[in-house]
N, C-alpha and C positions, 0 to 999 in steps of 0.2 A: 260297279264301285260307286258309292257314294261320295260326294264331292262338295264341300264345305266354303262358298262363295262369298267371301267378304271385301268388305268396302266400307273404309274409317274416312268421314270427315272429322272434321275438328274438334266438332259434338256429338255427331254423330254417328251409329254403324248400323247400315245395310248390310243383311246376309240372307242366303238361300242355302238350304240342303237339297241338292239335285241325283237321282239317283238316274247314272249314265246309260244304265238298262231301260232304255226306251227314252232318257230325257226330261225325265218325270220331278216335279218339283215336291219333295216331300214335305219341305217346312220352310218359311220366311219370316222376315220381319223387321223391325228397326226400332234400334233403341234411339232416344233422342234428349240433346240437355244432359251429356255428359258433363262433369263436372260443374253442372249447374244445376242451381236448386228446380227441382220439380222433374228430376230425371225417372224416367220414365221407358220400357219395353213393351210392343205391340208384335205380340208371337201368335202363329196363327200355322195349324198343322193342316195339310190337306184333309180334308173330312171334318172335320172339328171345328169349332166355336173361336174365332180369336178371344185371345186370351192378354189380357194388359196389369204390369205388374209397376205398380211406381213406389222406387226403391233409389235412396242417394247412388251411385257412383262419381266418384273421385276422378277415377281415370278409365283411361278402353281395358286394362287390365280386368278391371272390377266389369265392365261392362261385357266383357268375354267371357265372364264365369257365369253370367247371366246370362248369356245365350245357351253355354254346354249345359248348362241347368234345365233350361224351359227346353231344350232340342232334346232329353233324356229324361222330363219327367212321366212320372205316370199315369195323369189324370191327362195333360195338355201337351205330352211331348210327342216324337216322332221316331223315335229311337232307343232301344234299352238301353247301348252303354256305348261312350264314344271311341272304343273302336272299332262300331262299324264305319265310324270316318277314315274313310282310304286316305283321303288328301286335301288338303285347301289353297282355295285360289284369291290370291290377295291383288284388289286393283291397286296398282302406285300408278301415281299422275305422270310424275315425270322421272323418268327412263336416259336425259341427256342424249348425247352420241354413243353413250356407252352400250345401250342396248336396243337393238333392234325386231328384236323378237322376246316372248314371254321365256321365264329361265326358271331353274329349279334352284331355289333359293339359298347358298353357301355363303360363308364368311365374307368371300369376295363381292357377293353378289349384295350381300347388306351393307357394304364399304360405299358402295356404288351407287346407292341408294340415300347412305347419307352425304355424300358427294356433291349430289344433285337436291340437298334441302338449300342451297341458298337459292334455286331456281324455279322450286314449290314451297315457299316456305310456310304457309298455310296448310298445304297441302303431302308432303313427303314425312313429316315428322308423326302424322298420326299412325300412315302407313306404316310408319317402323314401329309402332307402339301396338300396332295391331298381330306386324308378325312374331316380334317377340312375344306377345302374350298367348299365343297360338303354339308357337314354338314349348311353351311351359302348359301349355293345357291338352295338346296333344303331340306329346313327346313319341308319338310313332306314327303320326302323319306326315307324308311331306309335305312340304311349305312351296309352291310356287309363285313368282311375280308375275306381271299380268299388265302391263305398263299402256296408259293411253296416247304416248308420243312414239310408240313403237312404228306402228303401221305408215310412220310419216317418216322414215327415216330412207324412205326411197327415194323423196324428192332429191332431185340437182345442186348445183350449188346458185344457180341463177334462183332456182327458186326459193331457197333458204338465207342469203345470204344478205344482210342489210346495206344499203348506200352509207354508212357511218366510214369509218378510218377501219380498214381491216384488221389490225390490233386488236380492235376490242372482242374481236371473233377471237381471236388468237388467243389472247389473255384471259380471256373471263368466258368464253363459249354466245356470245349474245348471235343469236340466229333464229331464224322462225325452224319451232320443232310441230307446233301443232297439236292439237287435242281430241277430245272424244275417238280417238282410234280404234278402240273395240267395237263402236257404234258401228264405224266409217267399214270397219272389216268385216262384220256380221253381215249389213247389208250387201257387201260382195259378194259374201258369199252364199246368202240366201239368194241372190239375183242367181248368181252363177247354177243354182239347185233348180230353182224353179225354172229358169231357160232352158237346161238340159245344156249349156258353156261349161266348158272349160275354166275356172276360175283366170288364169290366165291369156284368158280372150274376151274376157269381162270391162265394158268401157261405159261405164254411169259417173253421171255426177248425185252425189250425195249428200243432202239437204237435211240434217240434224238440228230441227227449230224447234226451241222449247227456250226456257228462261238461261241453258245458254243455249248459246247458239254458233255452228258450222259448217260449211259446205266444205267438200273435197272434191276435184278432180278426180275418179281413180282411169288409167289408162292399163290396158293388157292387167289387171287385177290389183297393182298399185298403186299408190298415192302417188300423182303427180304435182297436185297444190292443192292448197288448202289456206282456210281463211283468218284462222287464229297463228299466234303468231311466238313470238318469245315467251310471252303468256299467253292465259285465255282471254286475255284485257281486247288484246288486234280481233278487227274484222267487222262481222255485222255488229247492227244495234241488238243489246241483249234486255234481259228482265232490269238489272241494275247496274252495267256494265257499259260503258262509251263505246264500243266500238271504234275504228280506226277515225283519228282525228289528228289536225293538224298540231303538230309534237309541241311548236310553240307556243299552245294554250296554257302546257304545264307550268313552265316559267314565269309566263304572264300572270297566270292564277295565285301563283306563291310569291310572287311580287306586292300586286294588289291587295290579296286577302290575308298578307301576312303568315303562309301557310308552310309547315313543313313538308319535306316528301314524301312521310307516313301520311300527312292530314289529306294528300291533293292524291296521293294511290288512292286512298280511303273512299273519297269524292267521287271516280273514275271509275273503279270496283264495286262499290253499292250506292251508290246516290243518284247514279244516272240511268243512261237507256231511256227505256220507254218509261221506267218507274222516274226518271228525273225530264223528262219532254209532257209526258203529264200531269203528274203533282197528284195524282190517283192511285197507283199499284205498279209490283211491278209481274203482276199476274193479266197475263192477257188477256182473259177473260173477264175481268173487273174493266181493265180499259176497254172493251170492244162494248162490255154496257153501257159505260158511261158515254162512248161515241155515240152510242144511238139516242141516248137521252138528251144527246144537242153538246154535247164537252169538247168542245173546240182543240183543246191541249190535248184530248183524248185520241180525237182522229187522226193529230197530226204525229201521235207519236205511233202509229198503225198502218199511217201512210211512210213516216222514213224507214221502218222497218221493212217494209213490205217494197220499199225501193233499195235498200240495201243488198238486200237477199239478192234481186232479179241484175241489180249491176254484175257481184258475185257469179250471178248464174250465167249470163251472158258473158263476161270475160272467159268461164271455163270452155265455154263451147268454142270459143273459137281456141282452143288449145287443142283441139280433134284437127285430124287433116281436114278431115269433110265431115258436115252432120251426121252425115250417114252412116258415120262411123261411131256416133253414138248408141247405144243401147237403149239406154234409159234414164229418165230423172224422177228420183226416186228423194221420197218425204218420210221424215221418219222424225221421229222425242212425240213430246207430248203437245206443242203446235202443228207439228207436219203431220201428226197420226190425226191430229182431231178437231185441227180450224178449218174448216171446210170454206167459207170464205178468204182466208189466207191464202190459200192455194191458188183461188181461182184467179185470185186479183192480181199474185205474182207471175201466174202463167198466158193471163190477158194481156199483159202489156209485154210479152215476149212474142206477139204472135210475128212480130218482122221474121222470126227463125221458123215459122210455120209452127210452132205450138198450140195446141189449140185440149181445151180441157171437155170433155163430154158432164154436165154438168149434173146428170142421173148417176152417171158413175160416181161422180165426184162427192156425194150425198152420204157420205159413210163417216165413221168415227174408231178407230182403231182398227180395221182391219185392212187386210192385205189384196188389194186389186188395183188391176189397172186402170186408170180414171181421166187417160186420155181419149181424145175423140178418134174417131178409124182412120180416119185421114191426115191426124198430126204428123208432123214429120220426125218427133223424134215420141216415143211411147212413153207417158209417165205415169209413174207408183207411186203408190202407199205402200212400205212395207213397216211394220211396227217394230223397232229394233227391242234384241233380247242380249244385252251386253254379259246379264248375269252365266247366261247358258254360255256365250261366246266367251268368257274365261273359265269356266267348270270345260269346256272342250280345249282350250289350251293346255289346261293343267291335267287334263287326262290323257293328252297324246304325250306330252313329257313325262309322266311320273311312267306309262308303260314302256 
């Protein structure tokens, strides 16, 4: 079966055609600058030339019919006619309490969805703009969800549950649900494959760094905590994102600067992290040059990240009875697959746990090995996460 993997930002949509027989990615791409001037599609078929079409769309609507378009033409496409599309899998961000596993997408299930837009409101309403146009462009595919707050819906209520007046749980759902969960689950369960485990004897911590960024607990194959929180706003320092900070700065900030709660989200969501500690990028790789070039602002927004992360890493380990009980700590986005310093610097100053990184091994860029030393006490990876495939296998075990 072929399986039709999308993912609507705001502006833009990520998609893959994966054909399940064997796993095999037949066609990808991203359109980008929806609804804004200079929108633009980057389609690129296995074997073939990428191909780039810049074309106004309005909405994901208009941006959908340019994907079935270039996924079934004849010179750059990948497919005669769209129904060799069995099915598609749509990421939504957030899933609330309502859903804790990926579903086959019904009336109820898009009520549910928009439900939970005051909770992604960035982020849930594209999603529904994306299933409905999917719904009207392949009216004999099924439509699966694919939720990245599913995989956290294991945690406790110790570990979800804020020090606020419990009302506001009550009332309005405020609680840590956590993010990148397809990531956090993939890595499960490529751990679990490559060990020859049981997925539910699988116990890693799970280290998703890239421009965002989170770690997870997972214990016996689920998530036991995790670092993002009501939003993706909680936890470490990200590309333009605060990380967890003392709550009374918000107040103080809209006091002083005169700011509303849109202006001071705004500030806290993209103006900071490492892109607001150095006044450079918020691409880690622009700051890790300008570190080396002597940029003071630079290093030190390289140093709190990389002291975030190992706080994070450290509190999870002592959430294991014993070390020993760990597996594995495992790096994975587009830092942890490919800062090769990053790594080493967060697992140097762990070594009180006996961590210790073999630094020949550690010398790699996207690929998948163990890059601990033989004598560390707990074993750590590189595995490069593949979220796209981990919802095309969601929506393929549901739709059979």
């Amino acid at each position: 079966m072929n399986i039709l993997v999308i993912n609507c930002g705001s502006s833009s949509l990520k998609y893959q055609l994966i054909d399940m027989n064997g796993e095999k990615v037949i066609a990808k791409g991203l359109v980008e600058r929806i609804g804004i001037e200079g929108s633009r599609i980057k389609h690129e078929t296995t074997g073939k030339d990428e191909h780039v079409i810049e074309q106004p769309m309005k909405d994901h609507k208009d941006a959908l019919g340019l994907v079935m378009s270039s996924l079934t033409d004849k010179e750059y496409g990948a497919i005669a006619s769209l129904d060799e599309i069995g099915a598609v899998g749509h990421r939504v961000v957030h899933g609330g309490e309502k859903f804790a596993e990926s579903v086959l997408i019904d009336d109820g299930v898009m009520k549910g969805i928009e439900d939970n837009v005051e909770l992604a409101p960035l982020h849930n309403p594209p999603n529904i703009m994306g299933i409905e146009a999917c719904e009207k462009l392949l009216p004999n595919a099924k439509q699966v969800a694919v939720f990245d707050t599913a995989f956290h819906q294991t945690m406790s209520p110790k570990r979800y549950v804020y020090a606020i007046p419990y009302e506001y749980y009550d009332k309005y759902k405020i609680r840590r649900y956590g993010f990148h969960g397809t990531s956090h689950k993939y890595l499960t369960d490529r751990y679990a494959e490559i060990s020859g485990k049981k997925v539910e004897d699988v116990n890693i911590i799970t280290c998703h760094l890239g421009n965002g960024s989170s770690i997870t607990a997972v214990k016996r194959g689920k998530s036991k905590d995790t670092t993002m929180g009501f939003t993706p706003l909680e936890g470490l320092v990200m590309g333009t994102r605060c990380g967890e900070i003392d709550p009374a700065i918000v107040t103080f900030l809209m006091e002083k600067e005169n700011l509303s709660a849109e202006e001071v989200s705004n500030i806290l969501n993209k103006d900071s992290g490492v892109l607001g500690i150095s006044g450079v990028s918020s691409d880690f790789r622009d700051i890790e040059d300008a570190a080396k070039e002597g940029n003071v602002r630079a290093q030190l927004a390289l140093d709190i990240f990389e002291l975030t992360a190992r706080k994070f890493i450290a509190s999870y380990m002592t959430s294991y009875e014993n070390i020993e009980d760990i597996d594995a700590i495992v790096f994975t986005a587009g830092l942890g697959e490919n800062a090769i310093d990053t790594r080493k610097h967060i697992i140097d100053k762990l070594s009180v746990f006996g961590l210790k990184i073999d630094e020949e091994r550690n010398n790699i860029r996207g690929k998948e090995r163990v890059i601990s030393a033989d004598d560390s006490s707990v074993k750590i990876m590189v595995i490069p996460t593949n979220e796209e495939l981990m919802i095309a296998r969601d929506t393929l075990n549901i739709v059979k």
